[in-house]
N, C-alpha and C positions, 0 to 999 in steps of 0.2 A: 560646103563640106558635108553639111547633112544629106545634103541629095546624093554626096557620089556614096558613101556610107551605108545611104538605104537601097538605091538601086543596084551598086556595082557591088560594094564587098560584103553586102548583106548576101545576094545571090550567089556569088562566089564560096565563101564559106556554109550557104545551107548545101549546096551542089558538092562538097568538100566532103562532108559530115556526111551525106546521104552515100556516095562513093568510098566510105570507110563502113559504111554500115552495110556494104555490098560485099565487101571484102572480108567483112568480119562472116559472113552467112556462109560463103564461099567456101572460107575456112574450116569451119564449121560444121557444114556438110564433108566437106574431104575427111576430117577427124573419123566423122562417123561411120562413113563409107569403111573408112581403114579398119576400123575397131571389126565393125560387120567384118569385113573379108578376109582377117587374121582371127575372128571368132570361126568364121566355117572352115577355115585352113586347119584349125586346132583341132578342132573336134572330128573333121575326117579324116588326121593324120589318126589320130589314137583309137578313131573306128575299125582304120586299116592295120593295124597293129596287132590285134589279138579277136578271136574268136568266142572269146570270152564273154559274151553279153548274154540277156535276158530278153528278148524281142516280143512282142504282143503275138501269144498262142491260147488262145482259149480253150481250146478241145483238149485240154492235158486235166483240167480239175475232177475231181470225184464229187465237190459239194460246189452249189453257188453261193455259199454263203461260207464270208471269210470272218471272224472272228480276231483281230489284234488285241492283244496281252499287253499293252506297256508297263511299265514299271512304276507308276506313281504310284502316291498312299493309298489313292481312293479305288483302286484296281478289284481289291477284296468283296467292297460293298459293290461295286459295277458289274464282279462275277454274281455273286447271290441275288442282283436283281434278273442278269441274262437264266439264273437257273429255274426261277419263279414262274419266268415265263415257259419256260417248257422248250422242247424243239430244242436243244442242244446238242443231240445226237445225232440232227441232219447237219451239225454246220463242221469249218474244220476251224483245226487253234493255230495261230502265231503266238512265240513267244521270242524274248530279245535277252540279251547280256547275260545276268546271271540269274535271272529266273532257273534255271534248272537245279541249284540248290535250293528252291523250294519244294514242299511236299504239292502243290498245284501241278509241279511239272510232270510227275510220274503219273497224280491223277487225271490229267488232260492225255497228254502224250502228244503232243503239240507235232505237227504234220509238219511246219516249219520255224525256221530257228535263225534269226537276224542276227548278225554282228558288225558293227560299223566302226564303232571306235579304236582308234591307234592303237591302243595298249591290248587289241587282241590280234594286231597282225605284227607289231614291236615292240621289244622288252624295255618296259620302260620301272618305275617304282612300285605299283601296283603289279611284276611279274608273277609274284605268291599268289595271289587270289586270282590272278588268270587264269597260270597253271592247275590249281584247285577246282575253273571249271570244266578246264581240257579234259580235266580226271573225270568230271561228273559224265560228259559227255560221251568220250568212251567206255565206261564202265557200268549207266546208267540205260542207256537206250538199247530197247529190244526189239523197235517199232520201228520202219520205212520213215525215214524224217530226211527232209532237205534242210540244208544248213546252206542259209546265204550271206555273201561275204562281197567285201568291194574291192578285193586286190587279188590278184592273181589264186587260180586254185591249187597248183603246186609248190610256190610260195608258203602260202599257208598251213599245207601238210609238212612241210618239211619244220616249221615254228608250230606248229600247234602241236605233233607228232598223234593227232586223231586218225586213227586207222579201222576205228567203226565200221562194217562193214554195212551196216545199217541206215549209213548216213550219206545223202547225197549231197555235193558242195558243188552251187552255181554261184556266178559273180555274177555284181552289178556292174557295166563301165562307169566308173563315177567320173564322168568328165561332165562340169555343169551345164548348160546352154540357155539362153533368154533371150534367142532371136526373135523374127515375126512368129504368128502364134500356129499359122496352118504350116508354117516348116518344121516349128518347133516339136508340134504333136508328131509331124513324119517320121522327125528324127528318135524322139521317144520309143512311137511304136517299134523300132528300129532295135532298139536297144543300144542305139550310139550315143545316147548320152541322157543325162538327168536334170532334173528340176536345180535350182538353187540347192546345195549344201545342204542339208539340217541333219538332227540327228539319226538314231535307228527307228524311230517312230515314222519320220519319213521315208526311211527305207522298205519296211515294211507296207505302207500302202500303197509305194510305188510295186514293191514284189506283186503285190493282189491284184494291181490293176493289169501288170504284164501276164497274169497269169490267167485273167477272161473271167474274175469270180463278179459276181452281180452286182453281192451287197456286201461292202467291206463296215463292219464295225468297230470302233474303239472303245477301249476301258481302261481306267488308268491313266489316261491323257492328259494329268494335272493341267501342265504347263506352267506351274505358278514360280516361273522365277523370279518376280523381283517380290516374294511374299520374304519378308526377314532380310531381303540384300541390305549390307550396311556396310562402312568401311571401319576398320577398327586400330589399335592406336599407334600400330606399323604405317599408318595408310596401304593398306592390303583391303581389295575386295572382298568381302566375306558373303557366302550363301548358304540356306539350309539345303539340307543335302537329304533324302527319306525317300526307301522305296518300300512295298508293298511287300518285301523278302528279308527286311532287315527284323532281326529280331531285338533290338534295344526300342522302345518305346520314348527316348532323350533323343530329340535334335541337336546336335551341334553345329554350331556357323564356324566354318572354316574356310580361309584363303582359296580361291577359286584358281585354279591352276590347271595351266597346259599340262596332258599328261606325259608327252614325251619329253619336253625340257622340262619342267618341274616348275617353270617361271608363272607369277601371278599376274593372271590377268587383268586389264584397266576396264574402268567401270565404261569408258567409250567404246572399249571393246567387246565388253560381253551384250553391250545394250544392242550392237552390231549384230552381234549373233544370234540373236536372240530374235531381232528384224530379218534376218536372212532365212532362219527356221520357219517362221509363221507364213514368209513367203512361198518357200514353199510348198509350205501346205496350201495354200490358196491356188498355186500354178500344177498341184495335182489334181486340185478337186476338179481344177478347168479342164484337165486329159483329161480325168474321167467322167467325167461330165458328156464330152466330147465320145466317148464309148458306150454312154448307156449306162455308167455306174450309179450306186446310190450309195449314199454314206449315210453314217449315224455314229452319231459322239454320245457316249452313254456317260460321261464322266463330269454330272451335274455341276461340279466348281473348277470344271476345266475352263481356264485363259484363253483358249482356240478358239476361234470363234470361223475360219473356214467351213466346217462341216453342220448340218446341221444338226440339232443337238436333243438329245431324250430327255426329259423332265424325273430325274427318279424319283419316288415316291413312297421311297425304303425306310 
């Protein structure tokens, strides 16, 4: 009995086992294969769709040096060290959201102007303080400024009703892509699609990189979300919330919510997104890397840790 055990159905079941572990690979690849060839079906239906993209042209800039505004706390002190140094007047500004109700914005005059999030292309709770920058922006700008946006640009005039003659409005295709990495970049230069998700922060250095500028820098680039995350006694996620524009000097921790549905989000979800964000900044720095770019994160307690980073000394 021992011998038919060890020679016959011992071989038999290792030949069994090895035959499901072939099948299982098999599978496994087909998955993959699938996912790939309904990822490039995706993305070059919605390439073929609109005209609307942003494609790698460098010969369009006035300065090689790009300057990003983001909106964290530390923004203020990351301007006064870039001013210290001198040379400000060769470079150009970005700025995002509602920076333009601050007094920076009228002193910059910021060459371009990022909008990514929902609540500036649909009406959602927050439509009051939209509207309030729709006003700034029309009423405010007297200077050649591109205004860029990730859904349609007629769309967007018809809901924003900015009619600035001042301001030019190009779209990003926000469709994301994370194929192999030399089609990936093809596609990018392309303007048929984008890096992972994140927020305007990412949009913005994606704008710099399609647009041929050298040296893209950041200020403001906190990123400290899970500084103060806690859940409170709704079980509702809570986060501080503080930009470089708000004029209370009091953080409050409030319920972290989708802004088009109003619903709070879970603490597995935001830690998601939060993974998908730094992503990709990391899948930008690789385009541009890939073009000759250089970056520089001026925002000494910034989270980021893709770009590499200035020491301030303010």
């Amino acid at each position: 009995m021992k011998y038919i055990s060890r020679y016959i159905f011992s071989p038999i079941v290792q030949f069994l086992l090895n035959l499901q572990y072939i099948f299982m690979r098999i599978h496994s690849f087909n998955l993959t294969l699938t996912r790939i060839v309904a990822s490039y079906t995706y993305t070059w239906q919605n390439a073929c769709k609109t005209k609307q993209r942003i494609p790698y042209n460098p010969s369009m800039i006035k300065s090689e040096r790009l300057i990003v505004l983001a909106n964290g706390p530390s923004m203020v002190k990351d301007y006064e060290v870039l001013k210290q140094e001198g040379n400000i007047e060769k470079c150009e500004f970005l700025m995002m959201n509602f920076s333009a109700n601050s007094d920076l914005f009228l002193q910059l005059k910021p060459s371009v102007y990022c909008l990514a999030d929902p609540m500036f292309f649909k009406a959602d709770t927050r439509i009051e303080k939209v509207r309030g920058l729709f006003d700034a922006l029309n009423t405010k700008v007297d200077w050649d400024m591109t205004l860029v946006l990730t859904v349609c640009v007629e769309d967007f005039k018809a809901f924003s009703q900015i009619n600035n003659p001042h301001i030019k409005m190009e779209r990003v295709l926000n469709v994301s892509y994370e194929g192999p990495e030399h089609f990936r970049f093809y596609m990018y230069r392309h303007g048929w699609c984008v890096p992972e998700r994140g927020t305007v922060a990412n949009l913005a250095v994606l704008y710099g990189i399609q647009k041929g500028y050298k040296r893209i820098e950041l200020c403001g680039i906190d990123m400290t979300f899970f500084e103060g995350i806690c859940v409170n006694e709704k079980n509702e996620l809570c986060t501080l919330e503080k930009h470089f524009y708000d004029k209370d000097d009091v953080i409050f921790k409030k319920p972290f919510v989708y802004g088009v549905t109003g619903e709070v989000m879970s603490l597995s979800m935001y830690i998601d997104m939060v993974g998908k964000m730094v992503k990709s900044h990391n899948m930008l720095k690789s385009y541009g890397d890939s073009l000759g770019v250089s970056f520089l994160n001026r925002t000494e307690c910034s989270m980021l840790d893709s770009y590499p980073r200035l020491k301030n000394k303010l």
